[in-house]
C-alpha positions as CSV (number, residue, x, y, z in Angstrom):
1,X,13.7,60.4,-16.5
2,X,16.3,57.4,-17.4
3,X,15.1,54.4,-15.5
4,X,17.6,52.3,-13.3
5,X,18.6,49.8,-16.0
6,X,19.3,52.7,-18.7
7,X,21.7,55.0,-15.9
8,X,23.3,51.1,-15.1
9,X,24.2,50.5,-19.0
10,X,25.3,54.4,-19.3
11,X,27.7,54.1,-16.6
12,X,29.6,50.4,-17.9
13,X,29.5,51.9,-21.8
14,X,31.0,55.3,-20.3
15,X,33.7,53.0,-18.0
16,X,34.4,50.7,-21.2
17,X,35.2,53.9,-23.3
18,X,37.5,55.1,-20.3
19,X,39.4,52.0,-19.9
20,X,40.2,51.7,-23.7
21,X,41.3,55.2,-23.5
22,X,43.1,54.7,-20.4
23,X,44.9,51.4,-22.2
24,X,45.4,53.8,-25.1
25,X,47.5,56.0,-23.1
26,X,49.5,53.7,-21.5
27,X,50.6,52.3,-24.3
28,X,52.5,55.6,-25.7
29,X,55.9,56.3,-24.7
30,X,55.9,58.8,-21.6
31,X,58.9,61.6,-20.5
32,X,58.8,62.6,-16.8
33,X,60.1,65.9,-15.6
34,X,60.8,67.3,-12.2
35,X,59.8,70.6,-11.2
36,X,60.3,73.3,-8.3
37,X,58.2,75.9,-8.0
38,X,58.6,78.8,-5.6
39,X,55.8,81.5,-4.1
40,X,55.7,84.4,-1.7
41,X,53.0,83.6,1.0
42,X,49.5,83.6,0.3
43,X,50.2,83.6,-3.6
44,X,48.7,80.6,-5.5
45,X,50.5,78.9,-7.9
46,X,48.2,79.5,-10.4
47,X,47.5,75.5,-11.5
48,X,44.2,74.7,-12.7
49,X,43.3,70.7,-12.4
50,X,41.1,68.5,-13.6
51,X,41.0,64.8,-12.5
52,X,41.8,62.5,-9.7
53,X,40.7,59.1,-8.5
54,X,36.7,60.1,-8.2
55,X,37.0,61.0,-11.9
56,X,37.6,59.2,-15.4
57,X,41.1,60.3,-15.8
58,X,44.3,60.8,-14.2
59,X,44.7,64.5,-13.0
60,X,46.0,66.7,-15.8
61,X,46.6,70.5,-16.3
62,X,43.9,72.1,-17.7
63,X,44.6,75.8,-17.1
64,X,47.3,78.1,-16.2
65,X,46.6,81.8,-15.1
66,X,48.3,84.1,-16.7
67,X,50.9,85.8,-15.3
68,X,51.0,83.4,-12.4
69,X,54.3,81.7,-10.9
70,X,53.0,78.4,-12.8
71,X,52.2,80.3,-16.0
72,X,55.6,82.3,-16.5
73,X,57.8,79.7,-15.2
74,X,57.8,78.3,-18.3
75,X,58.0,74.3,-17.5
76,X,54.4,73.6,-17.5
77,X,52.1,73.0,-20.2
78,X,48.1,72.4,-20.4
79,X,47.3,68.7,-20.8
80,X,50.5,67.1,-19.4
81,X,49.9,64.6,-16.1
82,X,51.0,65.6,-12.8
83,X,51.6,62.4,-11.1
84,X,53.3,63.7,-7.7
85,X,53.4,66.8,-5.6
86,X,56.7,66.9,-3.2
87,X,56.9,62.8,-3.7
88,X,53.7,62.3,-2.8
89,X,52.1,60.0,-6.2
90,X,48.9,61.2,-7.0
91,X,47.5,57.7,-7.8
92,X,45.1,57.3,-5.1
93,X,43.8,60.9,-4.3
94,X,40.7,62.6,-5.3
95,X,40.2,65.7,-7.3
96,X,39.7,67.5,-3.9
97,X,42.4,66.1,-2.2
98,X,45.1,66.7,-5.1
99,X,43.9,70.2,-4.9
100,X,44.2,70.6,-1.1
101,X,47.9,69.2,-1.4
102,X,49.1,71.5,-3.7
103,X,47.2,74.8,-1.5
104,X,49.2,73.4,1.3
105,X,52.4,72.3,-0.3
106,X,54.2,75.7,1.2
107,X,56.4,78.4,-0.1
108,X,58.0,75.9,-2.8
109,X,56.6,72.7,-4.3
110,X,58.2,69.9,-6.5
111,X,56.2,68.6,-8.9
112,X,56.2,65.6,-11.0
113,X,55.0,65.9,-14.5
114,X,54.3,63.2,-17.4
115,X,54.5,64.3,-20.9
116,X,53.8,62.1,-24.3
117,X,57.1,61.2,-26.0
118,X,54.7,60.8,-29.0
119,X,53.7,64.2,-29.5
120,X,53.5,65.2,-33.6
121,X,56.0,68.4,-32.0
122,X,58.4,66.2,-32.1
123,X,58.2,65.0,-35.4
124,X,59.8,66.3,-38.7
125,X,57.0,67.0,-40.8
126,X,56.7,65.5,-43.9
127,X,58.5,67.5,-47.4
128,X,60.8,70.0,-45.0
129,X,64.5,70.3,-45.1
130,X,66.8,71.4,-41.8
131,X,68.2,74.8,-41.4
132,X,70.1,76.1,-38.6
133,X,70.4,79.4,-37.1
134,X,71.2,81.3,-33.8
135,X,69.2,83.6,-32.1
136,X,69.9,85.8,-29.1
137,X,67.2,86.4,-26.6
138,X,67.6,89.0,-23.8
139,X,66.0,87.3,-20.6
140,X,63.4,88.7,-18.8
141,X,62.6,88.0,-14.8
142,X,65.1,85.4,-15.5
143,X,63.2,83.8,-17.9
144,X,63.1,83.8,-22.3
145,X,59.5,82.4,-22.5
146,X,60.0,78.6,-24.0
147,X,59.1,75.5,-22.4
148,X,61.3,72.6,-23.8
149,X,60.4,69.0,-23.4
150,X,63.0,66.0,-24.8
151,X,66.4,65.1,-24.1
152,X,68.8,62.8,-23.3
153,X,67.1,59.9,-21.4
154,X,69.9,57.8,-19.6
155,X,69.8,54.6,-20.9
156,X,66.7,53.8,-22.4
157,X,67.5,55.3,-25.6
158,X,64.0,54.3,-27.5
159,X,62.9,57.6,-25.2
160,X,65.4,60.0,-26.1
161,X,64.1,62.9,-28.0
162,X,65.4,66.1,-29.7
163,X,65.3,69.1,-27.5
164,X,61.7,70.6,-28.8
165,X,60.2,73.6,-28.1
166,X,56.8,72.7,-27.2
167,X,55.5,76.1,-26.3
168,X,56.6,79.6,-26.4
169,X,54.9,82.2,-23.7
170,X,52.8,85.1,-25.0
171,X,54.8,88.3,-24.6
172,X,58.1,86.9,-23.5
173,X,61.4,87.6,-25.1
174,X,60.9,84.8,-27.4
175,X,57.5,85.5,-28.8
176,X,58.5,89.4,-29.1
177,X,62.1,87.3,-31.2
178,X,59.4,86.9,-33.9
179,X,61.2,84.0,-35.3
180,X,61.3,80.9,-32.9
181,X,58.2,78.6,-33.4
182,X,56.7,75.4,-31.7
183,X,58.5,72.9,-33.1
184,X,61.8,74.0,-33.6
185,X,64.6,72.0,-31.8
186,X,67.5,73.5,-29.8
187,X,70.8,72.2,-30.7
188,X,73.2,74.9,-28.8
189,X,72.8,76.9,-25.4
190,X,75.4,80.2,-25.2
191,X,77.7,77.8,-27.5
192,X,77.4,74.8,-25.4
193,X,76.1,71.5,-27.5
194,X,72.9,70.4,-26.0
195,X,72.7,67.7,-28.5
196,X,72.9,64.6,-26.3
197,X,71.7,66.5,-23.0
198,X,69.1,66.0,-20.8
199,X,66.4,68.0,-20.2
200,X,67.8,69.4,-16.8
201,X,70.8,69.8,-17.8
202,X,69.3,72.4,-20.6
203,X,66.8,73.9,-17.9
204,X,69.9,74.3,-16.2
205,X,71.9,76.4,-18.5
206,X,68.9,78.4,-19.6
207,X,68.6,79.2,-15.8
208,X,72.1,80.1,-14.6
209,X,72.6,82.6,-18.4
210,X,73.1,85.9,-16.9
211,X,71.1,88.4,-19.0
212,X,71.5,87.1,-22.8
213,X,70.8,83.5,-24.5
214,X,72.1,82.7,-27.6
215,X,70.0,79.2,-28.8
216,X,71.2,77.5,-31.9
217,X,68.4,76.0,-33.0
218,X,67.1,73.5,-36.0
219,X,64.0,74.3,-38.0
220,X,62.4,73.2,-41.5
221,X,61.7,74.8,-44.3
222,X,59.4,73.2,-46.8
223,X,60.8,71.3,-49.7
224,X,58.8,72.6,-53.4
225,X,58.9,71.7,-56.6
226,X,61.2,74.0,-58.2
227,X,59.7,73.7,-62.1
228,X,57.3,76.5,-61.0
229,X,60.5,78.9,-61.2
230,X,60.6,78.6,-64.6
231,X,57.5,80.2,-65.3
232,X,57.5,84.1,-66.3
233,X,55.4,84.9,-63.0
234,X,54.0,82.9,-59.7
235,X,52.0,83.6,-56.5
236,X,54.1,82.7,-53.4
237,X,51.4,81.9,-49.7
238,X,52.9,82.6,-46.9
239,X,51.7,81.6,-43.7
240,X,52.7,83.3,-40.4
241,X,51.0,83.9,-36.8
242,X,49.9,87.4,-36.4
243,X,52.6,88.7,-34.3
244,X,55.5,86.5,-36.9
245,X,57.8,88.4,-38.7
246,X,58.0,88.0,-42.5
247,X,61.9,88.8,-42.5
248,X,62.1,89.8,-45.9
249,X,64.7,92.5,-46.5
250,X,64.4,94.5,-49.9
251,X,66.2,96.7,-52.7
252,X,64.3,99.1,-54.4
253,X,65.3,100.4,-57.2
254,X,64.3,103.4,-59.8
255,X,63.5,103.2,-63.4
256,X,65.2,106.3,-64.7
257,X,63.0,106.9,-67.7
258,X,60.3,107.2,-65.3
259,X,61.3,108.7,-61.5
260,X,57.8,107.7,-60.4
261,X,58.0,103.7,-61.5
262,X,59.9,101.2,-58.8
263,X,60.9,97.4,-58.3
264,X,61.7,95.7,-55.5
265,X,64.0,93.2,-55.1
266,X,64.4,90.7,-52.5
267,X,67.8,91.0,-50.9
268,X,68.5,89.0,-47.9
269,X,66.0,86.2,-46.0
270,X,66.0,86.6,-42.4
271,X,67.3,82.9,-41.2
272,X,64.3,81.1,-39.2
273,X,61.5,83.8,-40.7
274,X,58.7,83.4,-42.5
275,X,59.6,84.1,-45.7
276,X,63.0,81.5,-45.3
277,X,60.8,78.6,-44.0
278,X,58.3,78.6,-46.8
279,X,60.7,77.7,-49.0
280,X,59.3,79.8,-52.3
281,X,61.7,82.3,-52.0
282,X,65.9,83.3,-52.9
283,X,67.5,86.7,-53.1
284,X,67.4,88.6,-56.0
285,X,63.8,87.5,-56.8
286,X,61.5,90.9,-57.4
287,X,58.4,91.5,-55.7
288,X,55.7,92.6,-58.0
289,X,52.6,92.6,-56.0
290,X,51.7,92.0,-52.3
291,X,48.5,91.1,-51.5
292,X,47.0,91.6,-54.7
293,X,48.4,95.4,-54.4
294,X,51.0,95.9,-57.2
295,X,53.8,98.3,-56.3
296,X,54.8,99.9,-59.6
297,X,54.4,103.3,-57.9
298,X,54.7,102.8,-54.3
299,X,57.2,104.2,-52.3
300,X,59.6,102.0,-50.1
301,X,58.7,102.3,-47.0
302,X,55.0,102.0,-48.1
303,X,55.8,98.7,-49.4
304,X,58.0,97.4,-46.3
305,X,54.8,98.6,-44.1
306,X,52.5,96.3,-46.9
307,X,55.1,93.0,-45.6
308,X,54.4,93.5,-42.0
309,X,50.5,93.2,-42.3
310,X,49.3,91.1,-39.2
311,X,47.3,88.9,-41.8
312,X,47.9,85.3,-41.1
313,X,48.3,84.8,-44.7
314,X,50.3,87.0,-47.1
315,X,50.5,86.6,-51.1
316,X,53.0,87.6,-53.0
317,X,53.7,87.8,-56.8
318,X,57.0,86.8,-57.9
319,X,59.3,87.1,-60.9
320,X,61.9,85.0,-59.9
321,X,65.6,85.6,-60.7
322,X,66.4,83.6,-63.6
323,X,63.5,85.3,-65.2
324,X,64.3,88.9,-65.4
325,X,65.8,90.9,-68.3
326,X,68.5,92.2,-65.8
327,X,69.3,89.5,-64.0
328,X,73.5,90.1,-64.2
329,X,73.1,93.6,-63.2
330,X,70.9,92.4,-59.5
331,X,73.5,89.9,-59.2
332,X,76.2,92.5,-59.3
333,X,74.2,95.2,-57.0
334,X,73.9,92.1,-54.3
335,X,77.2,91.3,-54.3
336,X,78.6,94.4,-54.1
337,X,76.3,95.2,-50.9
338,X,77.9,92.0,-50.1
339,X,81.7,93.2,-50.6
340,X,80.6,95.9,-48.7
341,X,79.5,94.5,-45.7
342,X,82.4,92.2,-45.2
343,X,85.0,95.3,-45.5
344,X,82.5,97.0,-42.9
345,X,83.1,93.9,-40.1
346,X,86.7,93.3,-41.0
């Protein structure tokens, strides 16, 4: 048992600790976004809360159910502040009364949600290049499964921010894209420049695409050192999520003293995949071993099934270009596939 005095200096060392936090927080630069949710009757929103004036911290999301309107509406995310619910500030209420609010907010409810303009997401990281790409999503309920945060923000410019996107939903036509990742800002919706646009405004023209969304988006690829190409051999690492696409498109091609011996070239880097953001990697190089497997004698497809492992980490071994004993003749195979291609669209 803690006697009186002890509980007394627990509880001012435990509301010290939350005050510096709490001055911590305030000092960051904070982004506010309005939300509108909309239910059928009896059907929770699916918003799971912690905090509230009897507690040590301002009520944040915690949880969202899957599946729920909250969950694949795609504006929330876990650990942003909800400071309002239909104009109502949120200050003064406790946990239970912040809860009761939002049971009894109706059919539709508009929320108010604080998000930190500091978030590392919206950072470049450090050695990366840009790159640019499109990629077409078809929607689904509506929806393409990525929550943006940033923007335009009037005119305090010190809290403008790139349009980031700061989650992407599990299952949704963006995660099933393969290519899109947390991070990556969108420049373009359906052709129209988002550069200098508000948040709603790109909430806006996600919403009112009819079935297809084209985003133009800004990623990085990591910068290397490229002495290591001038070694004979190299191990490229790749790193990917599970359910990532490598986007590594090969040529195989036969040695003809021997029908059974192959090499695979790499002939084409999927813009925005794996493979392109690591950087390692350029067409033409040839593929000599994946995952400690070489592939002297395996068959194509056997070796495309090898690149789309689930692994989080893939190695590859690598002559690269400028170091084979054919390296005219690749050139010539890819730019005739090339020459090809272009007669094919025109």
């Amino acid at each position: 048992m803690l006697g009186g005095n002890n509980e007394d200096k627990i509880s001012r060392c435990l509301c010290r600790i939350f005050k510096k936090h709490h001055r911590n927080d305030d000092s960051k630069a904070k982004g506010i976004v309005d939300i509108c949710l909309q239910r059928s009757i009896n059907c929770p929103f699916g918003i799971g809360l912690t905090g509230g004036r009897d507690q040590l911290h301002p009520p944040s999301i915690t949880f969202l159910r899957p599946g729920s309107i909250a969950h694949v509406s795609d504006q929330l995310r876990i650990g942003e502040q909800l400071k309002q619910v239909n104009g109502i500030a949120l200050n003064n209420l406790t946990h239970q009364q912040i809860m009761t609010l939002l049971r009894n907010s109706g059919n539709c409810v508009y929320l108010q949600v604080e998000y930190n303009l500091d978030d590392n997401d919206f950072k470049q990281p450090t050695n990366t290049r840009l790159a640019y790409a499109d990629i077409r999503l078809i929607k689904e309920n509506n929806r393409i499964g990525i929550t943006l945060r940033g923007g335009a923000y009037g005119p305090d410019r010190e809290k403008s921010r790139p349009l980031t996107i700061m989650n992407i939903r599990t299952g949704s036509p963006a995660y099933q894209e393969k290519r899109l990742r947390i991070g990556d800002r969108v420049l373009g919706i359906n052709g129209a420049d988002v550069f200098n646009a508000t948040l709603a405004a790109a909430q806006k023209l996600l919403f009112e695409a009819v079935s297809t969304v084209v985003l133009t988006i800004e990623y990085y690829i990591n910068t290397i050192d490229m002495t290591y190409r001038n070694s004979n051999c190299f191990c490229v690492k790749i790193e990917k999520d599970f359910h990532l696409d490598i986007g590594i498109e090969l040529i195989c091609e036969i040695d003809h003293a021997n029908k059974t011996t192959y090499a695979f070239f790499i002939d084409h880097l999927v813009p925005a995949s794996a493979a392109d953001r690591c950087g390692a990697l350029f067409p033409g190089d040839q593929i000599i071993a994946i995952n400690g497997c070489k592939l002297d004698f395996i068959p194509f497809p056997d070796v495309c099934r090898l690149l789309q492992t689930s692994l989080p980490i893939i190695y590859l071994e690598i002559i690269p270009v400028n170091q084979q004993r054919y390296p005219i003749f690749l050139k010539f195979l890819l730019h005739l596939k090339y020459f090809l291609n272009s007669n094919l669209l025109s």
